[in-house]
C-alpha positions as CSV (number, residue, x, y, z in Angstrom):
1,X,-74.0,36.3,86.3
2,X,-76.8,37.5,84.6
3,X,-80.5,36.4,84.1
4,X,-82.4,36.0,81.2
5,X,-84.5,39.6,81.9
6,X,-80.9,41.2,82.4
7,X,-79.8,39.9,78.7
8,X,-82.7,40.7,76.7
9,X,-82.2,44.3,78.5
10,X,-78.4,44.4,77.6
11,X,-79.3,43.3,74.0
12,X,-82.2,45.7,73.1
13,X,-79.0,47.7,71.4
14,X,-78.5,45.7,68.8
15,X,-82.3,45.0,68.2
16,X,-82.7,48.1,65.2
17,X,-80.0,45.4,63.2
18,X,-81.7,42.2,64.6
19,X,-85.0,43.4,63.0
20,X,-83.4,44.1,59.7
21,X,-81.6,40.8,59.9
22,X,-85.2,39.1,60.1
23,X,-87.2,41.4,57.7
24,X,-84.3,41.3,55.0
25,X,-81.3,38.5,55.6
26,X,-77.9,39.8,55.4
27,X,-76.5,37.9,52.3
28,X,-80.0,38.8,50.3
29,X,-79.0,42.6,51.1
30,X,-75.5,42.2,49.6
31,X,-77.0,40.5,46.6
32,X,-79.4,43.1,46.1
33,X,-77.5,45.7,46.1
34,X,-74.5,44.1,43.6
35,X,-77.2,43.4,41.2
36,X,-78.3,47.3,41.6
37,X,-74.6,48.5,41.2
38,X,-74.0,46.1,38.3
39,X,-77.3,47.9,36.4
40,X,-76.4,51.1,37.8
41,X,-73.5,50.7,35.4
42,X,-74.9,49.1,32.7
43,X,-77.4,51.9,32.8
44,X,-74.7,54.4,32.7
45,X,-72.9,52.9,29.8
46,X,-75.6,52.8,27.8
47,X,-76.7,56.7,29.1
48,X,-73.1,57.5,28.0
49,X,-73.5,55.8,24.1
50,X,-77.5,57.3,23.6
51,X,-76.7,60.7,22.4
52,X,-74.3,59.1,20.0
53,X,-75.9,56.2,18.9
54,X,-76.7,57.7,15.4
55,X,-73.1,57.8,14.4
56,X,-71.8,55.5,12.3
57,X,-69.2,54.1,14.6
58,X,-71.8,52.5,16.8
59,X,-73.9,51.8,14.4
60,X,-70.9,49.1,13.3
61,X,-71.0,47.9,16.9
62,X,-74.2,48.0,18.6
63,X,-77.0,45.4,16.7
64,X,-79.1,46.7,14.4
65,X,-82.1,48.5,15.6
66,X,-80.7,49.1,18.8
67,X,-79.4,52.4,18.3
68,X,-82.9,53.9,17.3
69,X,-84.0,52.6,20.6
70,X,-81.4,53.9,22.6
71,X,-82.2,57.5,21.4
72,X,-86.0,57.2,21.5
73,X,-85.4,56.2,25.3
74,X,-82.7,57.9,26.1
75,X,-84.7,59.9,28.8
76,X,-85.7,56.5,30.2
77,X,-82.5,55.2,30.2
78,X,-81.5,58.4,32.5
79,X,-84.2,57.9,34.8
80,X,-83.1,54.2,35.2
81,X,-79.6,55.3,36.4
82,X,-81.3,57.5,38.3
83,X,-83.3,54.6,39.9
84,X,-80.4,52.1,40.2
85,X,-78.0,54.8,41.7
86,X,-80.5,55.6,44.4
87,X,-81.2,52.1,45.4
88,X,-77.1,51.2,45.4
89,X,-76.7,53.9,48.1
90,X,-79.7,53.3,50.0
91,X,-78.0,50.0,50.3
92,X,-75.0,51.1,51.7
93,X,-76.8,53.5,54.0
94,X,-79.0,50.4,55.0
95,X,-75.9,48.3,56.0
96,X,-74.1,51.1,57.4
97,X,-77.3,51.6,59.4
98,X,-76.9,47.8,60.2
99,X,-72.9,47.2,60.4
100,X,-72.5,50.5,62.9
101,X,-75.4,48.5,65.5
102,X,-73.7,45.8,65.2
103,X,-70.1,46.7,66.4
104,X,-71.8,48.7,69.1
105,X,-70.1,47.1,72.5
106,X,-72.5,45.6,75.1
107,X,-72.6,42.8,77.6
108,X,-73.7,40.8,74.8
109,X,-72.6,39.8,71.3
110,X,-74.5,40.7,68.5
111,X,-75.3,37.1,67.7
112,X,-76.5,36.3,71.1
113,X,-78.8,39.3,70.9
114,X,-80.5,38.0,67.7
115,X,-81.5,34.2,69.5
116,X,-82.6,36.6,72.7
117,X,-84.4,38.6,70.5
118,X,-86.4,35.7,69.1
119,X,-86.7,33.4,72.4
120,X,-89.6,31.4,73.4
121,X,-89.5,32.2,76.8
122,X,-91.7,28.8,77.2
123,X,-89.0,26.8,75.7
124,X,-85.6,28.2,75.5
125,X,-83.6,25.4,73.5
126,X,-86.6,24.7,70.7
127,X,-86.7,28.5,69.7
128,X,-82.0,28.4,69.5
129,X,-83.0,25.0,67.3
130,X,-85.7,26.4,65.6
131,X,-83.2,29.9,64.9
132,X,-80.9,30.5,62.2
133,X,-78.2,30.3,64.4
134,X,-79.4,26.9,65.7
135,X,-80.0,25.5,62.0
136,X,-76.5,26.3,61.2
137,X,-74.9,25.1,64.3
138,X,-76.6,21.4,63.8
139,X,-75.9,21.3,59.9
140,X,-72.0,22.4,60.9
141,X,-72.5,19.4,63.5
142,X,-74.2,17.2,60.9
143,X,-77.4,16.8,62.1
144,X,-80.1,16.7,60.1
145,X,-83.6,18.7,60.3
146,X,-85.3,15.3,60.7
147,X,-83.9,14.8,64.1
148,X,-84.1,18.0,65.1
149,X,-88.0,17.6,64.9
150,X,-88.3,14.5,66.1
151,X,-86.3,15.8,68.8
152,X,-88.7,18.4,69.1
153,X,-91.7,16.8,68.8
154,X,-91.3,14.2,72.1
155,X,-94.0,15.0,74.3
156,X,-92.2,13.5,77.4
157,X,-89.0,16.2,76.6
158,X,-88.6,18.8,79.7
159,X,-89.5,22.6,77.7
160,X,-86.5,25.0,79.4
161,X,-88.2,28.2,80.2
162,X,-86.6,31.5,80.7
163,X,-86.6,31.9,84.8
164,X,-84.7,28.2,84.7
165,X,-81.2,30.1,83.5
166,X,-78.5,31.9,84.3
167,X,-76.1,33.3,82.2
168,X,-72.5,33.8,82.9
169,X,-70.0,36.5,81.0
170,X,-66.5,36.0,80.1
171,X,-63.6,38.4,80.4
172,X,-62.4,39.3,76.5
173,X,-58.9,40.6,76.7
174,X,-59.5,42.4,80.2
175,X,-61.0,41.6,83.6
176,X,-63.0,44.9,84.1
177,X,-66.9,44.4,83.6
178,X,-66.9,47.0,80.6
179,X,-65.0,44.2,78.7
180,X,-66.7,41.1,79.6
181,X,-69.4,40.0,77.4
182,X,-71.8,36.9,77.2
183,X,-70.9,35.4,73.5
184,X,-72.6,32.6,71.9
185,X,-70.7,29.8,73.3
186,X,-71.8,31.3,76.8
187,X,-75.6,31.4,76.3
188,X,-75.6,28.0,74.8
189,X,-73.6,26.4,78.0
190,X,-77.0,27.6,80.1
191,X,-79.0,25.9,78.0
192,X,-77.0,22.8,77.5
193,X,-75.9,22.7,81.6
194,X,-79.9,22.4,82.2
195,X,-82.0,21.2,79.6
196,X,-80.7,17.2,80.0
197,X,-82.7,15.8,77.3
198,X,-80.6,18.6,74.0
199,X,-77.4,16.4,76.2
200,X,-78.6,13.1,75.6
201,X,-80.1,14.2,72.1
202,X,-76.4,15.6,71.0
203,X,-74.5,12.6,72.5
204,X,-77.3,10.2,70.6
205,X,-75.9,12.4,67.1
206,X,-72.4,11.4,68.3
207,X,-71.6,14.7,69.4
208,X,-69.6,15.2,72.5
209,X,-69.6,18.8,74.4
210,X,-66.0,19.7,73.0
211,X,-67.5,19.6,69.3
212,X,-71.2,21.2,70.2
213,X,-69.0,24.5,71.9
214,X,-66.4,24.3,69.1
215,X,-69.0,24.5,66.5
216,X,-70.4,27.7,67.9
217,X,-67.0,29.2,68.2
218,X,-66.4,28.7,64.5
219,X,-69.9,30.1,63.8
220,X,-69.1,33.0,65.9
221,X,-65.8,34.1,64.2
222,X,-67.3,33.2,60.7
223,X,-70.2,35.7,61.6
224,X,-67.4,38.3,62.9
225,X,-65.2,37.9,60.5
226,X,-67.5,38.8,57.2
227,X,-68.9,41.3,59.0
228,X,-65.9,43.2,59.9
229,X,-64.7,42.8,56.4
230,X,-67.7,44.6,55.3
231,X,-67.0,47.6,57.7
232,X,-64.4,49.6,55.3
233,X,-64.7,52.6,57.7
234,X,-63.1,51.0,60.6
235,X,-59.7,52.1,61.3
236,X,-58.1,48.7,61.1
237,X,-59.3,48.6,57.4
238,X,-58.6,52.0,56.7
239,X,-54.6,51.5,57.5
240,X,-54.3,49.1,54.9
241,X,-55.3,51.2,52.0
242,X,-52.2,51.4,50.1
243,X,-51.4,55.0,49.7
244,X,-50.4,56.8,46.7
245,X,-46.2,58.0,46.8
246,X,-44.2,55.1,46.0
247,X,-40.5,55.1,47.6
248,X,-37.6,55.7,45.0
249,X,-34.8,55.5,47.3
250,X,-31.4,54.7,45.4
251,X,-30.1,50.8,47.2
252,X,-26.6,51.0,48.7
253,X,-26.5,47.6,50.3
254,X,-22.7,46.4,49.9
255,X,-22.8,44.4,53.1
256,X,-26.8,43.6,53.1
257,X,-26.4,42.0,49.3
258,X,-23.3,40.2,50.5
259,X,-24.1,38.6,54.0
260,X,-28.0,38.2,53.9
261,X,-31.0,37.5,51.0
262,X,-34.3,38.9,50.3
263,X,-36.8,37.1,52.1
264,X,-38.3,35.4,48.8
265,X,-35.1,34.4,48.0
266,X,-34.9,32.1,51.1
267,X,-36.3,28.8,51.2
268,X,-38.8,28.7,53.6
269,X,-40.4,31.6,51.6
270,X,-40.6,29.6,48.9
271,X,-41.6,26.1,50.6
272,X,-44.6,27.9,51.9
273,X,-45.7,29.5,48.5
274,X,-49.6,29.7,48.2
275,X,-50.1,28.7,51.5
276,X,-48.7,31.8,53.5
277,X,-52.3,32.7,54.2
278,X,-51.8,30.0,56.7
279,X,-50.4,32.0,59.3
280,X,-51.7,35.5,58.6
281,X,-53.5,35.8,61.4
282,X,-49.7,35.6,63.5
283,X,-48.4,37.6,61.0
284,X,-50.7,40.4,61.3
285,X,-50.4,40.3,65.1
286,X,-46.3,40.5,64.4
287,X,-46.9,43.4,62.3
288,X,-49.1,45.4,64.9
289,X,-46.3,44.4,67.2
290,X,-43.9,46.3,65.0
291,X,-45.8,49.2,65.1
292,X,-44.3,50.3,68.3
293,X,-42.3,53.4,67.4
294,X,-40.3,53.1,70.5
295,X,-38.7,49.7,70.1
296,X,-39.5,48.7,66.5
297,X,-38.0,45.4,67.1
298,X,-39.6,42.1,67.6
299,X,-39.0,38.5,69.1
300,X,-40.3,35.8,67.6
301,X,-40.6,32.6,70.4
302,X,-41.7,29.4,68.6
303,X,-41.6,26.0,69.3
304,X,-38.7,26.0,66.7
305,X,-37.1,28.0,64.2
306,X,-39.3,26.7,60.8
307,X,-42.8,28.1,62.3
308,X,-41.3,31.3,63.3
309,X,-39.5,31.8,59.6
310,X,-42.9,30.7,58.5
311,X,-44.5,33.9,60.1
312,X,-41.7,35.9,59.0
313,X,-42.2,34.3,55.3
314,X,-46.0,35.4,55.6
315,X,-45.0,38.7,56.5
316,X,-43.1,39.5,54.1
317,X,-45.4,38.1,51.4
318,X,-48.0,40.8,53.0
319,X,-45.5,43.2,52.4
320,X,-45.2,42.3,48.5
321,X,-48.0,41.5,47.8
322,X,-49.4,45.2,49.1
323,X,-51.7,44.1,52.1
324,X,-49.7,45.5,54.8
325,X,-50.0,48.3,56.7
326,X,-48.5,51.2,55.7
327,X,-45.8,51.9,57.9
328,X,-44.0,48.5,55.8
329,X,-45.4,49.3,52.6
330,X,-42.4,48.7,50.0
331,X,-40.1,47.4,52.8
332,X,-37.8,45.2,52.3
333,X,-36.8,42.4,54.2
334,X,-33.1,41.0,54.6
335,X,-32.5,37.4,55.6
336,X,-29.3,37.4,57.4
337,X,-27.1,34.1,56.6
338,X,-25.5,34.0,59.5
339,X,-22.8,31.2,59.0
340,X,-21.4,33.7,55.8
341,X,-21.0,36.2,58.3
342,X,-19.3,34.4,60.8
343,X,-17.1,31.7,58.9
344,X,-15.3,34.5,57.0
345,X,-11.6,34.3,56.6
346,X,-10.5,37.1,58.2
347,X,-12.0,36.4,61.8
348,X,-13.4,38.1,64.8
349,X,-12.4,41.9,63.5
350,X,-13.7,41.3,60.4
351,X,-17.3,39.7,61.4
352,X,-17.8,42.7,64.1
353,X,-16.8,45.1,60.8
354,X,-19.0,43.9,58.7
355,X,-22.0,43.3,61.4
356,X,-22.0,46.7,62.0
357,X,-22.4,47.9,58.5
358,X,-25.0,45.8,57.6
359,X,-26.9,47.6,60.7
360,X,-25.4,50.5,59.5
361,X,-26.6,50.2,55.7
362,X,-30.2,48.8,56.7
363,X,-30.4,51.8,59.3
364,X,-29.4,54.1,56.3
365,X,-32.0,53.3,53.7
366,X,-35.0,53.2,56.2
367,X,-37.1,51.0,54.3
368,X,-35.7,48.1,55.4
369,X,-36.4,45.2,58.3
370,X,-33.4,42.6,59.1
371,X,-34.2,39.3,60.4
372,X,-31.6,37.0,62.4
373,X,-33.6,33.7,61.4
374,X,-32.0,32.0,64.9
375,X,-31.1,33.9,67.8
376,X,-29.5,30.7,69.7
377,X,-27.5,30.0,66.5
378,X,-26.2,32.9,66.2
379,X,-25.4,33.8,69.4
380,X,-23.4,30.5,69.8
381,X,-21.6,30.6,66.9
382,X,-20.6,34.3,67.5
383,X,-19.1,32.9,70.8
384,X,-16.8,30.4,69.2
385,X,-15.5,33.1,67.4
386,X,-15.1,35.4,70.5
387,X,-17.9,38.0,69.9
388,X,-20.2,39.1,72.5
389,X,-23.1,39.3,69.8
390,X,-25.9,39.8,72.9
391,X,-23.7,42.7,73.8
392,X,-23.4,44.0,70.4
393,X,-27.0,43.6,69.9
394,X,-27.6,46.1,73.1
395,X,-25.3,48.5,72.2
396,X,-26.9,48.6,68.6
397,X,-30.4,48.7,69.5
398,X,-29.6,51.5,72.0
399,X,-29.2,54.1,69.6
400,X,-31.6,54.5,66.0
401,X,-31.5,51.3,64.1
402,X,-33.4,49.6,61.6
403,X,-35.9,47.4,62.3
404,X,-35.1,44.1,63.6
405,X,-37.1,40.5,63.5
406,X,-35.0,37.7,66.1
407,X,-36.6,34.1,65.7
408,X,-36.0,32.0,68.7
409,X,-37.4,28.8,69.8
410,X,-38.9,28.8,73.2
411,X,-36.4,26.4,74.7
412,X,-33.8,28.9,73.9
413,X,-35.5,31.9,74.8
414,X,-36.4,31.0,78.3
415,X,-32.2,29.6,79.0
416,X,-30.9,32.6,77.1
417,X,-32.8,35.3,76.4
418,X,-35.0,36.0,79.1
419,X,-32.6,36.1,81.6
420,X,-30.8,38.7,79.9
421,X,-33.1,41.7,80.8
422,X,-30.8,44.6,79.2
423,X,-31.0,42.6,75.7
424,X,-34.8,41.5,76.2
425,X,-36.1,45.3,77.2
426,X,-35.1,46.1,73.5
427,X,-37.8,44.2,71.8
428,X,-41.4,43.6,71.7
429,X,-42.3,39.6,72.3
430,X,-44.1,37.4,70.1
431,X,-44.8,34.1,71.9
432,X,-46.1,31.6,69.2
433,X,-49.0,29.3,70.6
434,X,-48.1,25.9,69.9
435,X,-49.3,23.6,67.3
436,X,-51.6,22.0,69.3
437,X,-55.1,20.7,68.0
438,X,-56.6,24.3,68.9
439,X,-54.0,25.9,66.4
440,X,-54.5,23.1,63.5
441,X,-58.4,23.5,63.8
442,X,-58.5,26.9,63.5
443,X,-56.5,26.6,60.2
444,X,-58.7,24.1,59.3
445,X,-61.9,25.9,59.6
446,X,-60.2,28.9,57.5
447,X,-60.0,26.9,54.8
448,X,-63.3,25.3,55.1
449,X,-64.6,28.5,54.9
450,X,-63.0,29.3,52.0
451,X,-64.0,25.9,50.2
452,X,-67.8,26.1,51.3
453,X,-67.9,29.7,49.7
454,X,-65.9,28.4,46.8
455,X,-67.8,24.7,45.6
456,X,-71.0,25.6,47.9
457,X,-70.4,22.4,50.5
458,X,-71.4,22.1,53.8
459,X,-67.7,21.1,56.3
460,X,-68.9,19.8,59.4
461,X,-66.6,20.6,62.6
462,X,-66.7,16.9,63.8
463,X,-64.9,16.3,60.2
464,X,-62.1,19.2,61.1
465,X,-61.6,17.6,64.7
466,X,-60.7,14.2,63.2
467,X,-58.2,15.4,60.2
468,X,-56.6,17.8,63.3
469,X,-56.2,14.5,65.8
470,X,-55.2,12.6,62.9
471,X,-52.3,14.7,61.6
472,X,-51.0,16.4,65.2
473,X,-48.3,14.6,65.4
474,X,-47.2,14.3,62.5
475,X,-43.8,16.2,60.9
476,X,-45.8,19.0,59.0
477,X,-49.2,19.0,60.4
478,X,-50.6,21.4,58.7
479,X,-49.7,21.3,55.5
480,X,-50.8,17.6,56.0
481,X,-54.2,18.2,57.5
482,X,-54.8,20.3,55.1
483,X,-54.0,18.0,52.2
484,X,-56.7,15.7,53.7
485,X,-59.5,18.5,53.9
486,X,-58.9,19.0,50.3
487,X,-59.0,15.3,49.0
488,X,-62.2,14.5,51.3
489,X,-64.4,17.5,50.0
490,X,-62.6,17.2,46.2
């Protein structure tokens, strides 16, 4: 627990930022400083064609008149470029200045430190309204600045002061204290826990306490997200700079052509099309899991087969389309078709032949990942035939082997899998979160981010909870959900 004296002491780190952020505005620095790198060039373009401009083969192109200006200012022209070059990198100094205070760890998020920074320690929940933050929240809940000061303006309203709250930090991927941090859906549930009347004025605007704190959450990862895509120097942008060597390996994939497929080649792949992006935040947290140079295998638990290929489909389109790590960078990943494998002619010798040197080829050409698209499957129908495929599978992964992607569904994992221990300590777990209304809303609001930027529209989060209870249940939810986003905000 800490009080409000405590967090405006934890947040005086980010206030060099927080002061830029209120003397200039974030998105009015990036737009300054495009427009000075866009005359920056134009400058040096026409700094590059002055000295020349009184030969005839400009004179053709450039309009008439123009090339007598250019040489009488071509010293000018230089000093321009001069100009624009020195304002382009002050602004990247200026938001390397800003970006590096605010990734700076603290017992506070950067966003709670700018409404602490600006409080009215008279009336706590008029300066959050009053804030940028606060505007944004309400116009993402659909309130409009007309209620907000008539809301403000009631005389008989009880004004929250400072001393009246206490603020309580959440753990954020550990339990130590270094980890846990107040964020901006924790300073708001002070204010909303006391301040009685911001209740009753939320639940008058039809919002409920579910849709006020997942408003701020959205905010919160929208503010995180653009920023961290802004910080190139980070490592985990810096991986995924594709690097120069290409692989020119020559393919010897007998077995691999003949008992599996590319993974573009299979259908899911191909279902899924445009809207891999869909699950690329679980595809870059199956990559990351792949790193690990020990096991280099991964488990894929889903609550059935089609979401886990779906992740595996989205992988592999990173992979392809170059925005992968790395390590993967002109992999390619084989689809095993595991009833051509097993329903061969020739039987149980043949299939654990033939297993064996696919492993064998993928391990061979090292640029390679091999997915068994159903572990259950597989394993069962391996059984009819009399093959111990878990065994194989241990006595495989034992030794140096290409990587290997299983996709199981939960159900299966937790009757077969897991209680195998010897098979299980060979590969790093995945377990999919289910497709609950968290999961569809947070696809949602990915996409309404990407529309507002696109057609400039404002996407409430009261609008993304209804299309994500409408379409839960239904056979494909998301794709479904949305199909509705689009057609409402058309």
């Amino acid at each position: 627990m800490l009080t409000f004296t405590e967090l405006k002491n934890n947040s005086r780190i980010f206030y060099p930022a927080v002061l830029l952020d209120e003397l200039i505005p974030h998105r009015y620095r990036i737009r300054v400083r495009k427009i000075a790198i866009a005359f920056m060039l134009l400058v040096f373009i026409l700094m590059l064609i002055a000295p020349y401009a009184d030969n005839k083969f400009w004179g053709l192109i450039l309009p008439e008149g123009s090339s007598i200006f250019l040489i009488e200012n071509i010293f000018r022209i230089r000093a321009f470029f001069f100009i624009f070059s020195i304002m382009s990198l002050v602004g990247y100094l200026v938001e390397g200045f800003y970006l590096s205070h605010y990734f700076k760890k603290a017992k506070v998020d950067f966003e709670v430190a700018r409404l602490v920074y600006g409080a009215d320690n008279e009336d706590m929940t008029a300066s959050f309204l009053c804030s940028r933050i606060g505007e944004y929240t309400m116009d993402k809940l659909g309130i409009t600045d007309k209620e907000i000061k008539h809301f403000l303006k009631d005389e008989d309203r009880d004004k929250i002061k400072d001393r009246d709250l206490h603020f309580y930090y959440n753990a954020r991927n550990s339990s130590t204290d270094d980890d846990k941090v107040v964020n901006l859906p924790d300073y708001l549930k002070s204010i909303f826990n006391v301040d009685r009347d911001f209740r009753d004025f939320l639940i008058k605007n039809n919002i409920n306490e579910d849709e006020f704190f997942g408003a701020l959450e959205w905010i919160q990862n929208i503010a995180w997200k653009i920023r961290n895509k802004e910080r190139f120097w980070s490592k985990e942008n810096l991986v995924r700079i594709p690097s120069i060597g290409k692989n020119w390996y020559l393919d010897n994939s007998q077995y691999l052509n003949k008992y599996s497929h590319l993974i573009y080649e299979n259908m899911t792949y191909q279902s899924l099309g445009k809207d891999w992006y869909i699950f690329r935040d679980e595809a870059e947290q199956l990559e990351d899991l792949m790193l690990d140079q020990k096991l280099n295998n991964a488990l894929l638990v889903s609550d059935d087969v089609g979401t886990g290929m779906q992740i595996v489909s989205a992988f592999g389109k990173m992979i392809i389309e170059g925005k992968s790590l790395p390590k993967f960078e002109n992999k390619k990943m084989y689809v095993l078709n595991i009833e051509s494998l097993i329903f061969n002619e020739d039987g149980k010798d043949k299939f654990h032949t033939d297993f064996l040197n696919i492993i064998s080829e993928a391990t061979y050409n090292e640029d390679i990942i091999l997915v068994i698209p159903n572990l259950a499957d597989f394993m069962e129908m391996s059984m009819e035939l009399g093959v111990d495929i878990f065994g194989l599978l241990k006595k495989i992964m034992s030794k140096k082997s290409a990587p290997l992607i299983a996709v199981v569904t939960k159900n299966d994992f937790y009757s077969l899998v897991e209680p195998d221990f010897e098979l299980l300590k060979n590969f790093d777990k995945f377990i999919v979160p289910s497709i609950d209304e968290k999961f569809i809303l947070r696809i949602l609001q990915n996409e309404a981010h990407i529309i507002e930027n696109k057609d400039k529209k404002n996407i409430t989060y009261p609008v993304l909870e209804k299309i994500a209870v409408k379409y839960l249940n239904k056979e494909d939810s998301i794709k479904e959900s949305l199909a509705e986003l689009h057609r409402i905000y058309e």
